[in-house]
LOBA-339036 format. One record per residue (C-alpha): x, y, z; residue in three letters. Coordinates in Angstrom, 2 decimals, m for minus. Example, Ala and Ser with C-alpha at 12.3 -4.5 7.8 and 13.67 -1.06 7.14 Angstrom:
+---------+---------+---------+------+
!      xx !      yy !      zz ! code !
+---------+---------+---------+------+
!   12.30 !   m4.50 !    7.80 !  Ala !
!   13.67 !   m1.06 !    7.14 !  Ser !
+---------+---------+---------+------+
end
This chain:
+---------+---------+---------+------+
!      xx !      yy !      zz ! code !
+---------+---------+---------+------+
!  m63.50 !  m35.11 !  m13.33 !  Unk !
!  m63.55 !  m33.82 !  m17.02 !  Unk !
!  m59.99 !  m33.38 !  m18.58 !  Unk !
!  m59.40 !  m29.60 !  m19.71 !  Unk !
!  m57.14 !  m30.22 !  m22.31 !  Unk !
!  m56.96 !  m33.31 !  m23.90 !  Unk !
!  m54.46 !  m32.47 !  m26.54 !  Unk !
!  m51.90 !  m32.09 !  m23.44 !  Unk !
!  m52.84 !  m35.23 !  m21.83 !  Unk !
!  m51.58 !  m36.87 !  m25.36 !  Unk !
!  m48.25 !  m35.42 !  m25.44 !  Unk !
!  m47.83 !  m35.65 !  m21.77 !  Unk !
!  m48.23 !  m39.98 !  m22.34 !  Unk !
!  m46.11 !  m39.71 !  m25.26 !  Unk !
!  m43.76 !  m37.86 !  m23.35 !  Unk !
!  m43.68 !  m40.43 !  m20.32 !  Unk !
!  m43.53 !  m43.56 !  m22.82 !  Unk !
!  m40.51 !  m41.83 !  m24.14 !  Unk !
!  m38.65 !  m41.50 !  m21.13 !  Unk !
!  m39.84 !  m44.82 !  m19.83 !  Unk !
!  m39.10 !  m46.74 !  m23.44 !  Unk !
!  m42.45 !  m47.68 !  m23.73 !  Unk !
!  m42.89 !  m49.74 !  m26.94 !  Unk !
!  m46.47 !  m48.35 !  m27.21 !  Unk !
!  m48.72 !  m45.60 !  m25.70 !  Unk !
!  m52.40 !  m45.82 !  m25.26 !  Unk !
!  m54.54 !  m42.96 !  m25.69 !  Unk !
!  m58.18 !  m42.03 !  m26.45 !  Unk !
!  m59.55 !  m41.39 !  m29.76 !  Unk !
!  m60.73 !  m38.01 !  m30.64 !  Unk !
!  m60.89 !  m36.90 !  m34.25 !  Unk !
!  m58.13 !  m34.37 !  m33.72 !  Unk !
!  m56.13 !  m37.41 !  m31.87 !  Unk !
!  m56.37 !  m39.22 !  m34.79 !  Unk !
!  m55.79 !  m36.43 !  m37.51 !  Unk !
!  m52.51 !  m35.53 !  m35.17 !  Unk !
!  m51.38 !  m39.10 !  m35.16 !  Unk !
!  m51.53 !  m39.60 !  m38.76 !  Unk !
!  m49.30 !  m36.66 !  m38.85 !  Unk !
!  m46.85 !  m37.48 !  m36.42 !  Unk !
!  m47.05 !  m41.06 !  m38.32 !  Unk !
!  m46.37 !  m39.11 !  m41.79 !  Unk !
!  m43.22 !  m37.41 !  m40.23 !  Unk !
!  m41.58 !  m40.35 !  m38.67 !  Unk !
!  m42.06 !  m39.45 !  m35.40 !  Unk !
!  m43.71 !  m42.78 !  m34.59 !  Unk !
!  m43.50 !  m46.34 !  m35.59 !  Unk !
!  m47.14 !  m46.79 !  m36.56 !  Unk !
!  m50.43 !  m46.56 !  m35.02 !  Unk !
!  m53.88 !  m48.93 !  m34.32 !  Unk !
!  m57.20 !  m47.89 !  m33.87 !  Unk !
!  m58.83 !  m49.82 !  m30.90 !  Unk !
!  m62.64 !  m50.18 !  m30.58 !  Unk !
!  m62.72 !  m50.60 !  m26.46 !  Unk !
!  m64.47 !  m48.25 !  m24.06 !  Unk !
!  m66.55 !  m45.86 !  m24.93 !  Unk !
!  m65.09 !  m43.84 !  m27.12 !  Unk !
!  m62.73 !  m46.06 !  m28.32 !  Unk !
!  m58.09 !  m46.29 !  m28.22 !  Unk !
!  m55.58 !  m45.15 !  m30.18 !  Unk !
!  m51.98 !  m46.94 !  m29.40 !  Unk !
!  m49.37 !  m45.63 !  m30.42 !  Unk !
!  m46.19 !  m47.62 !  m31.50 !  Unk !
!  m42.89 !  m45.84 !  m30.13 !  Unk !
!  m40.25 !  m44.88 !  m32.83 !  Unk !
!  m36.61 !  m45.49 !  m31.72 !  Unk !
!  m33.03 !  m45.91 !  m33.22 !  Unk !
!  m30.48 !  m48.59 !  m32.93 !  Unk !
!  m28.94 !  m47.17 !  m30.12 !  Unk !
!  m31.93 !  m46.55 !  m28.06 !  Unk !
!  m32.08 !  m43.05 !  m29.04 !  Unk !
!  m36.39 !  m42.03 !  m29.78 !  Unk !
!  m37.70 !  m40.34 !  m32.86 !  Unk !
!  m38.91 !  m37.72 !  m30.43 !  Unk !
!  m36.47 !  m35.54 !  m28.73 !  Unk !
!  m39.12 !  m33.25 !  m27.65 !  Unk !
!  m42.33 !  m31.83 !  m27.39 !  Unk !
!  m44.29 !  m28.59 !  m26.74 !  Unk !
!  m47.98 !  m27.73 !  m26.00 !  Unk !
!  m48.13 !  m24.53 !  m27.64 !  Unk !
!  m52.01 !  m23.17 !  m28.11 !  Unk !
!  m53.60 !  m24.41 !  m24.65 !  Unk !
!  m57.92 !  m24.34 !  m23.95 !  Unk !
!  m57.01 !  m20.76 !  m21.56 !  Unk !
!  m55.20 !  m18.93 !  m24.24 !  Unk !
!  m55.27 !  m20.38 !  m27.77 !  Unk !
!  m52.45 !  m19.05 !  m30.29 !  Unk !
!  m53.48 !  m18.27 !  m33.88 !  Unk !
!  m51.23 !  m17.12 !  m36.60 !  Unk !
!  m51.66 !  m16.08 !  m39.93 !  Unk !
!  m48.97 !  m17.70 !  m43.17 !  Unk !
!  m46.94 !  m14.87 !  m42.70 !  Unk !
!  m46.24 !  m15.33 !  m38.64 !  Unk !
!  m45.72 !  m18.97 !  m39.02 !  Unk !
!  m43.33 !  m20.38 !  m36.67 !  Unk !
!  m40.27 !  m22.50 !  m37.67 !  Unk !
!  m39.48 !  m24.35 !  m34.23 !  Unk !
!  m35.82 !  m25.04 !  m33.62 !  Unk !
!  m34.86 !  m22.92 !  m37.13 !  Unk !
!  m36.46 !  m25.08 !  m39.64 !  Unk !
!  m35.04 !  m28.43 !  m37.54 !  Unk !
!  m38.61 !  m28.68 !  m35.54 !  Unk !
!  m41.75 !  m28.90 !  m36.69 !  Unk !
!  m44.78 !  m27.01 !  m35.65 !  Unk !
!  m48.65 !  m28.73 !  m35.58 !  Unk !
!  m51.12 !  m25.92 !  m37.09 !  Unk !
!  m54.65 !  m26.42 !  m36.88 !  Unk !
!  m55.70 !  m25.00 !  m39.90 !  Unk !
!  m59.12 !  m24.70 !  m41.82 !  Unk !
!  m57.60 !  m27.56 !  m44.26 !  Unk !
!  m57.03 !  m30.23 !  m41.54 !  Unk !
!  m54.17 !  m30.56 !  m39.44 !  Unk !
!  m50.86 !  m29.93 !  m41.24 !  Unk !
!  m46.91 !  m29.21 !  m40.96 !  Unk !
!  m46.50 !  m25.22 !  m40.66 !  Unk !
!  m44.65 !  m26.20 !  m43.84 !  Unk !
!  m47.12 !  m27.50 !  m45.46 !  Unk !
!  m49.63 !  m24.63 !  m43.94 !  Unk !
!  m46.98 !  m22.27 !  m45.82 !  Unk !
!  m47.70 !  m23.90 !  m49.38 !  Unk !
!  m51.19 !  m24.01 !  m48.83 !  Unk !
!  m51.08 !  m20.39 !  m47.74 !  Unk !
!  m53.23 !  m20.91 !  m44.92 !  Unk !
!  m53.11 !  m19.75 !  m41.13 !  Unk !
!  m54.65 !  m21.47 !  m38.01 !  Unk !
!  m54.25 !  m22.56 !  m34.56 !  Unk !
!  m50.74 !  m23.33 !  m33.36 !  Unk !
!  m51.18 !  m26.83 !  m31.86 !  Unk !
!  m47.67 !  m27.83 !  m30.58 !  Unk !
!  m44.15 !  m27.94 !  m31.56 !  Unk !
!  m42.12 !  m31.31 !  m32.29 !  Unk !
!  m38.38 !  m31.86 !  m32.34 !  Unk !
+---------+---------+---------+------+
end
């Protein structure tokens, strides 16, 4: 069976590792997979990441960010633009999850960015998810 939306299988095992305290998460590489990672990397959302040549496409693992006191880096996540109806916006709609506090993933023609950093590039794209 062929996964549908691969994006949402990610979140979904960071979501679990989360919950379950997981030190790391295995997932498979994509470019976008990898392009997201650095960026939840780059926001301190997780500890660090390692790409793993196995299989055929190859592993991304994931190390699991959390505080002293057991709390995680990620309090929550949201698949926003899914494969049956994708969500575009332009740098004038662009969302500001949780007032500013979250951040929203925009795919944009740039790369995958911040929607702050979408904003000072001016650019629009595909809303991706949101992180808090």
């Amino acid at each position: 069976m062929t996964m549908t939306d691969p994006i949402a299988d990610m979140l979904t095992r960071l979501r679990n590792g989360n919950k379950a305290r997981s030190k790391f998460v295995d997932v498979p590489k994509s470019k976008m997979k990898l392009e997201l990672t650095r960026l939840l990397k780059g926001q301190g959302f997780i500890e660090d990441f390692k790409v793993m040549e196995i299989g055929p496409g190859g592993m991304l693992r994931l190390f699991m960010k959390y505080s002293d006191d057991g709390g995680s880096a990620i309090r929550g996540l949201k698949r926003v633009s899914k494969p049956g109806c994708r969500r575009y916006v332009g740098v004038r709609e662009m969302p500001r999850p949780l007032r500013g506090l979250g951040v929203a993933v925009v795919s944009t023609p740039k790369g995958i960015m911040t929607d702050t950093q979408a904003r000072e590039a001016k650019v629009g794209g595909e809303v991706v998810c949101y992180l808090w």
